[in-house]
C-alpha positions as CSV (number, residue, x, y, z in Angstrom):
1,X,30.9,71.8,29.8
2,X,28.0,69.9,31.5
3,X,24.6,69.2,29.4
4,X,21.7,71.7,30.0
5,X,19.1,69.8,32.3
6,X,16.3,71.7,30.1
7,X,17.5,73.1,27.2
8,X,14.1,74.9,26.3
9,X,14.3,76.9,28.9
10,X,17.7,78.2,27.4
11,X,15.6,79.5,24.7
12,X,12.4,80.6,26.0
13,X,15.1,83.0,28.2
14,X,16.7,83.8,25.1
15,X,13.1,84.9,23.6
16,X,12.2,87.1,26.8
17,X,15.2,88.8,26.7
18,X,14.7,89.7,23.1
19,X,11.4,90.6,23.7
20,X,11.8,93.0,26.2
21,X,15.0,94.3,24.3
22,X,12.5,95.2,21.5
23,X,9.8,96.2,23.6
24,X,12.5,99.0,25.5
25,X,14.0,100.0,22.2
26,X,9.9,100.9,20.8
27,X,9.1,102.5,24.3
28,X,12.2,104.7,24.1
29,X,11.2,105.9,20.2
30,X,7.7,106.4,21.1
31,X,8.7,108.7,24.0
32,X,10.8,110.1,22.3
33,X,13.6,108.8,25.3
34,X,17.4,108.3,25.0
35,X,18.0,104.7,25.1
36,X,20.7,102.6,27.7
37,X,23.7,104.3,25.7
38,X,22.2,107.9,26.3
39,X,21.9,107.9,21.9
40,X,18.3,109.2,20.9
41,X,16.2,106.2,19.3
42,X,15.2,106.5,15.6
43,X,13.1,103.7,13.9
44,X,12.3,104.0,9.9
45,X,9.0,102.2,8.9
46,X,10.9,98.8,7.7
47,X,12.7,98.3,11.3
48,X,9.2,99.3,12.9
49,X,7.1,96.6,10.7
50,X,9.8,94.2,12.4
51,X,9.2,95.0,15.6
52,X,5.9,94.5,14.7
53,X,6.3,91.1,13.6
54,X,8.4,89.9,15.9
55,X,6.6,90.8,18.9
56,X,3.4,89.1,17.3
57,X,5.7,86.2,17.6
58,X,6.5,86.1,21.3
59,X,4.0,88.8,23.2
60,X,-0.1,87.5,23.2
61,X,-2.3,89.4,21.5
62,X,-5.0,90.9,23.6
63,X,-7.2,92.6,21.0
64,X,-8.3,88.8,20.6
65,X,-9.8,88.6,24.2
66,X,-13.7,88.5,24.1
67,X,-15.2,89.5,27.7
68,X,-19.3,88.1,27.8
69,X,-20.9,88.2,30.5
70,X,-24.9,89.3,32.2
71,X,-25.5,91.9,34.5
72,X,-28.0,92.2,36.8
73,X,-28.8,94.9,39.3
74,X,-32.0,95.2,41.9
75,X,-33.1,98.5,42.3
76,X,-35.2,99.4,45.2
77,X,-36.9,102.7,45.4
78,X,-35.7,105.6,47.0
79,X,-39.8,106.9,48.1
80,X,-39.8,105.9,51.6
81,X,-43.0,102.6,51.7
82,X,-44.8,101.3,54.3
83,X,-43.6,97.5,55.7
84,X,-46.5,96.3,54.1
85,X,-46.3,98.1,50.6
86,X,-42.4,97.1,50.2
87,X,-43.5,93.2,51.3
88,X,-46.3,93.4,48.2
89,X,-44.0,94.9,45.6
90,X,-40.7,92.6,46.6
91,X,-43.2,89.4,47.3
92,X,-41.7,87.4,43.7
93,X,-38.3,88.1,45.1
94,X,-39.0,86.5,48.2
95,X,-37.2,82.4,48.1
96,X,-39.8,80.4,49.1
């Protein structure tokens, strides 16, 4: 048999595979679904904390992500103004 031309990618395929095998099997018990086989899924706490574990290992974890940010919103009133009132009260937004 010939050499793998990238043999990492052997196992990062390997790892998605798994991970989505896992990711199925906790779907299906959450839902309380029948899994590929048509058999009902049951998970006791040990195989559960391994899911767990494991899916640390390959999936990101996204209660990590920090969002920052400034928001900034012009508001212009609804009372109808004269050309001349709106031009004094809007004069500093003006770009000179």
């Amino acid at each position: 048999m010939a050499a793998r031309l990238n043999p990492k990618q052997d196992e990062r395929s390997r790892s998605a595979i798994k991970t989505t095998q896992l990711v199925k099997r906790l779907n299906c018990f959450a839902l309380g679904e029948k899994d590929d086989a048509g058999n009902e899924v049951r998970l006791d706490t040990q195989q559960l904390r391994a899911i767990e574990i494991l899916l640390r290992k390959t999936l990101p974890d996204l209660s990590a992500v920090i969002v920052e940010g400034e928001i900034t919103q012009n508001v212009v009133s609804a009372t109808p103004k004269t050309p001349e009132e709106w031009a004094e009260q809007h004069a500093e937004d003006r770009v000179h």
